[in-house]
C-alpha positions as CSV (number, residue, x, y, z in Angstrom):
1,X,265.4,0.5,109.1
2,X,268.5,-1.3,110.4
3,X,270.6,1.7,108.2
4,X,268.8,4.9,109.8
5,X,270.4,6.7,112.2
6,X,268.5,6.6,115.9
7,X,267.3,10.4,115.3
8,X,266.2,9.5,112.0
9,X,263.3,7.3,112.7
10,X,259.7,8.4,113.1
11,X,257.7,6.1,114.8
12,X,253.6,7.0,114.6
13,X,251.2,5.8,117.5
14,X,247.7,5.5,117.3
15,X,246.9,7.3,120.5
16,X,242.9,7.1,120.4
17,X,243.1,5.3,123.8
18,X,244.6,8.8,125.1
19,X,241.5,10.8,124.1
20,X,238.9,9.9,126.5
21,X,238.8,8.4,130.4
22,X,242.3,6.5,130.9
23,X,240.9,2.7,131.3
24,X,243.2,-0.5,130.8
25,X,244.5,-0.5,126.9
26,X,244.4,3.8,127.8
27,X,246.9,2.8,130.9
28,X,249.1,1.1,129.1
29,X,249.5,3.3,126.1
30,X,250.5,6.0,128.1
31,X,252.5,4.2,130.6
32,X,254.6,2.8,127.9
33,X,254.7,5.8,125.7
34,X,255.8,8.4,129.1
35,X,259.1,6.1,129.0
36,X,259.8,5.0,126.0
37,X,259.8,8.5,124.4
38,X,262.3,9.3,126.4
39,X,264.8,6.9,125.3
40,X,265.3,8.6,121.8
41,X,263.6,8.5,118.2
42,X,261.0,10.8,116.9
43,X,257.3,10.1,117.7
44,X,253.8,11.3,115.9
45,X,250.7,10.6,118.1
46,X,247.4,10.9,116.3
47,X,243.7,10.8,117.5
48,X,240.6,11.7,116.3
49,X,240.3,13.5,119.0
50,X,242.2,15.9,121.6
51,X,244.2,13.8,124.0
52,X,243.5,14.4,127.9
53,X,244.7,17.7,129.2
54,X,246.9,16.2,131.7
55,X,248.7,13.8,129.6
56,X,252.0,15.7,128.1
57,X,255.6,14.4,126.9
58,X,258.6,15.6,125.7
59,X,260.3,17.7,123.1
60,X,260.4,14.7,120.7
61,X,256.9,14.0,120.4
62,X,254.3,15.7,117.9
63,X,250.4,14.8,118.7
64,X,248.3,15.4,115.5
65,X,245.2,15.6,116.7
66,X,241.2,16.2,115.2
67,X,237.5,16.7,116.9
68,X,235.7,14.0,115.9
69,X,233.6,12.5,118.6
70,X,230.9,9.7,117.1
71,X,231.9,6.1,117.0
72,X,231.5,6.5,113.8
73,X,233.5,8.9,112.9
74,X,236.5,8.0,115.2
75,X,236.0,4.3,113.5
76,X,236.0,6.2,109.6
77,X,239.3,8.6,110.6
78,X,241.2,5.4,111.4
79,X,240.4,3.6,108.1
80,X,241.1,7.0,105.9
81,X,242.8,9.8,107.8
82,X,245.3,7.9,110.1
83,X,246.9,6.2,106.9
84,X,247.0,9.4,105.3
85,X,248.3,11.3,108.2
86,X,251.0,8.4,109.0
87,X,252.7,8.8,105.2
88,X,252.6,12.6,104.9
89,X,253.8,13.2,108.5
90,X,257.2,10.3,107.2
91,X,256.5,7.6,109.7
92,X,259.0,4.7,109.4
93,X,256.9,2.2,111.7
94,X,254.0,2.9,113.1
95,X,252.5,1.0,116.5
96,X,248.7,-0.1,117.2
97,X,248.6,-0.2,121.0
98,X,245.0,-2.0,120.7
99,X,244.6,-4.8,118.2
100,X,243.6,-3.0,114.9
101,X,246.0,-1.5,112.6
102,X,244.7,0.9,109.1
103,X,244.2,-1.2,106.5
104,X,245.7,1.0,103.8
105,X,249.2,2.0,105.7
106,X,251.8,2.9,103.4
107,X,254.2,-0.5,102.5
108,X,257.0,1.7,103.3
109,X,256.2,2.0,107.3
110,X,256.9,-0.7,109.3
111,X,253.9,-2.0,111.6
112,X,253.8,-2.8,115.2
113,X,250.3,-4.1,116.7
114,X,249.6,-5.1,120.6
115,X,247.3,-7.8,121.2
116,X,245.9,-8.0,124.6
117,X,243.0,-11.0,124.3
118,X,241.0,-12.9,122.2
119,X,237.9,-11.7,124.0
120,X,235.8,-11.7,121.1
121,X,236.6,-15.2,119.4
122,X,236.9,-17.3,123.4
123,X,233.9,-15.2,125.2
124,X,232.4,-12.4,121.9
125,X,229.0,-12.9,124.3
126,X,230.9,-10.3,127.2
127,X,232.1,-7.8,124.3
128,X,229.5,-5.0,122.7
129,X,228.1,-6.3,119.2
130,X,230.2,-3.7,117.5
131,X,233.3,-4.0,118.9
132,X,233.0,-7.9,119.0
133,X,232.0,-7.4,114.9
134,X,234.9,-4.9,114.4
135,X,237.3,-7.4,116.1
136,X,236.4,-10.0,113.9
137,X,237.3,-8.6,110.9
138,X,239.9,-5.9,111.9
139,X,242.4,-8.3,114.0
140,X,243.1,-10.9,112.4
141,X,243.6,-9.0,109.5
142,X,246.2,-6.5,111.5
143,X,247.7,-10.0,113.0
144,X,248.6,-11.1,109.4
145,X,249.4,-7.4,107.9
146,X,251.8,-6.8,111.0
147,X,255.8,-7.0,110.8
148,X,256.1,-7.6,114.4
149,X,253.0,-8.9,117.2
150,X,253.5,-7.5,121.0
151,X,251.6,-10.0,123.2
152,X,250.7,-9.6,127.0
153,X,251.1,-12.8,128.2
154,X,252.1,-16.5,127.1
155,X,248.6,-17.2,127.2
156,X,247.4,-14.4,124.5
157,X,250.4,-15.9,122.6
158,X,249.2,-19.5,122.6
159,X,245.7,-18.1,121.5
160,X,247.1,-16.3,118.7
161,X,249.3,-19.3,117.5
162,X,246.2,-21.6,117.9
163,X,244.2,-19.2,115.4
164,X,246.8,-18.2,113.1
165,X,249.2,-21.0,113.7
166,X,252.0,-19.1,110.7
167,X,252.8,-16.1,112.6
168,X,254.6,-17.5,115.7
169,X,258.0,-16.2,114.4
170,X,256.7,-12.2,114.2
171,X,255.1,-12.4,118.2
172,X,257.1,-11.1,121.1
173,X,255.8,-11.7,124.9
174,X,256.5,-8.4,126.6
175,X,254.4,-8.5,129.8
176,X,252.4,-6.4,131.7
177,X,254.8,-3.9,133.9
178,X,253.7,-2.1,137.7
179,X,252.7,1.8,137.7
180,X,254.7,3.7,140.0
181,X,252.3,4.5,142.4
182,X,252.3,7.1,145.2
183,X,253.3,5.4,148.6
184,X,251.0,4.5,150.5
185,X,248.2,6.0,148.0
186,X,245.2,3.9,148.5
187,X,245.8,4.0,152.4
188,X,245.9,8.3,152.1
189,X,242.7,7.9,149.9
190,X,240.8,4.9,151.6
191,X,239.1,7.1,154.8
192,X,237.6,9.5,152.3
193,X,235.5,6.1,151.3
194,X,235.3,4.6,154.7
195,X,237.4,1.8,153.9
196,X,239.1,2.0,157.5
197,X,240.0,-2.2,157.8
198,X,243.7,-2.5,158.1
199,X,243.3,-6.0,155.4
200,X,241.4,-5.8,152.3
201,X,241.3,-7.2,148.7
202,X,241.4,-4.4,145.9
203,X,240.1,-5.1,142.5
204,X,240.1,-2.1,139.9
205,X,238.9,-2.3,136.2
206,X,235.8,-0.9,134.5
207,X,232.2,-2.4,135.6
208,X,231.5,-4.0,132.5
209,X,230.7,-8.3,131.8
210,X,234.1,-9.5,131.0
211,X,235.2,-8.5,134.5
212,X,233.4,-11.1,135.9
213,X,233.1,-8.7,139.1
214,X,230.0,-10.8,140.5
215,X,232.0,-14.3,140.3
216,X,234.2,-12.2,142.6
217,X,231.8,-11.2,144.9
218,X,230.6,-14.8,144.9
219,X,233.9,-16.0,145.7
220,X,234.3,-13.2,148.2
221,X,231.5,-14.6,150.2
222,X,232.7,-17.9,150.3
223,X,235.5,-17.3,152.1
224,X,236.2,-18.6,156.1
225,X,233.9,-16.3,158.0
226,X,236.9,-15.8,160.1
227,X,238.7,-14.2,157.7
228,X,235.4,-12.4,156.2
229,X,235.1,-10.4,159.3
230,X,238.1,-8.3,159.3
231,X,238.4,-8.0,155.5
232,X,236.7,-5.7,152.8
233,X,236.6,-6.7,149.6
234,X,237.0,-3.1,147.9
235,X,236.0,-2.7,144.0
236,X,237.1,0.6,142.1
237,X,236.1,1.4,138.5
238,X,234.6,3.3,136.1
239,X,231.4,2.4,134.5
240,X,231.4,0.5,131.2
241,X,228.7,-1.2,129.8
242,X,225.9,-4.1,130.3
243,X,224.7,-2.4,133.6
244,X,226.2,-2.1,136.6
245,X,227.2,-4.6,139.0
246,X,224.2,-5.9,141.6
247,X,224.2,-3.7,144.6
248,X,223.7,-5.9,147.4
């Protein structure tokens, strides 16, 4: 694409993880997307679904957008449609935020994939059946299919390299980046919750297995009494799956 001009280039996103509640791979997407859509090029978001009301960008960016709302369907639409949707809407790259990418993209476009984990090949038993099984097949296929890799950490990257040991060259490390938060935010917001300690220990991510939110707890109690005393341990999330945390 080295011979297009910056205005020239459409870059198309799979934005599924901006159509329902904003959780971590959601968070990213958009945090990325709100900045780097500013810096220039043409952008096509597509989903199977209406991204969140409160989510908006600029002048440059066109969200294509269906009403599909079964796993099924949403799991069909990005075999099929988002291909489809990607050539006739003259994508020049095209950017999995989420480890899959369509199979049958167009040769023509350029693809970009972020891997996050290998959740379902070092732990599959804290992953859903389905998405552990779709995981399986559909990333390491996107890992080989993909002109360039984004990686989270050095850690994701060793993974990677130590189950497809060829694609080292194509991976780029780009890590992890702070949200611009409020000041003060959690302080304004902790009363409502009675969370009036001055020290406390904040973990936020969806109640689900992988979170390993009871070693935490475990850990939590182990700690020097002294310190236990004047400290909360404060856990925020949404619900995910494989029940919810003990309550005790």
């Amino acid at each position: 694409m080295s011979h297009l001009n910056r205005n020239d280039v459409i870059i198309g996103v799979d934005a599924r993880p901006l159509s329902g509640p904003i959780n971590g791979i959601g968070r990213y997407t958009y945090e990325i997307l709100s900045r780097i859509t500013k810096m220039g090029h043409k952008w096509t978001l597509f989903s199977h679904k209406p991204l969140n009301s409160n989510i908006s960008f600029e002048a440059n960016v066109r969200v294509i957008t269906q009403n599909l709302n079964s796993r099924l369907s949403r799991m069909v639409w990005a075999q099929t449609m988002l291909p489809y949707l990607s050539h006739r809407y003259d994508n020049n790259l095209f950017w999995s935020p989420a480890h899959r990418l369509p199979e049958l993209l167009s040769e023509r476009i350029s693809k970009v994939v972020t891997i996050h984990d290998f959740v379902w090949n070092k732990v599959p038993s804290s992953m859903r059946k389905a998405s552990k099984f779709l995981d399986s097949i559909l990333m390491p296929r996107a890992i080989r299919s993909a002109d360039s890799i984004i990686v989270v950490s050095n850690s994701t990257k060793s993974d990677l390299i130590d189950f497809i040991p060829l694609m080292g060259d194509k991976i780029s490390v780009i890590h992890l980046g702070n949200t611009i938060f409020q000041e003060n935010i959690f302080n304004l917001t902790a009363p409502k919750y009675e969370i009036l300690e001055e020290n406390y220990i904040l973990f936020v991510g969806t109640f689900e297995p992988r979170k390993n939110i009871e070693k935490l707890i475990d850990a939590f109690s182990q700690i020097s009494s002294n310190i236990l005393k004047d400290t909360l341990l404060v856990i925020v999330g949404g619900d995910g799956w494989g029940g919810l945390i003990r309550k005790n």
